[in-house]
C-alpha positions, 0 to 999 in steps of 0.5 A: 163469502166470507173471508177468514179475517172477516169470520175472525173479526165477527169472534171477537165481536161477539166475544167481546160482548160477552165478556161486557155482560159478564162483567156487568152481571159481576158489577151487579151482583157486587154492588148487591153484595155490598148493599145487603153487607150495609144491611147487615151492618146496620141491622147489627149496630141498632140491635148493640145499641138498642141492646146497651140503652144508647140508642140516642147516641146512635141517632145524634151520631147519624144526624152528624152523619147524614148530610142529606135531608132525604136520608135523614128523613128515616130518623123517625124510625130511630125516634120510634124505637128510642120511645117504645125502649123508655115505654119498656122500662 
């Protein structure tokens, strides 16, 4: 039988479980957030450059940025857009 420290004790484990899950499903859908925020941004500041002819500048600015090879990799994308923009003219 159990006693009622050990019946206490059993609460709070299980309590604290799931406090933890709740807080990683928080940690999970914050850094969600955060990444679809970083979408929205970006999608925005392509469209203003795409928009003002200065996309160029936006990819000179991002090669400085970007120190990995494996995010630069993307720039192509970039490449595309600035040729298909000079095609339009």
């Amino acid at each position: 039988m159990a006693t009622r420290l050990e019946k206490l004790l059993q609460q709070e484990k299980k309590l604290k479980a799931r406090i933890a899950a709740v807080k990683a499903r928080e940690r999970t859908k914050k850094r969600k957030d955060e990444t679809r925020l970083k979408i929205l941004v970006g999608s925005m500041v392509i469209t203003e450059h795409f928009k003002a002819g200065t996309l160029a500048e936006l990819r000179e600015q991002l090669e400085k940025y970007l120190k990995r090879d494996f995010d630069r990799r993307v720039l192509y994308v970039l490449d595309e857009m600035i040729a298909d923009s000079k095609i339009e003219e």
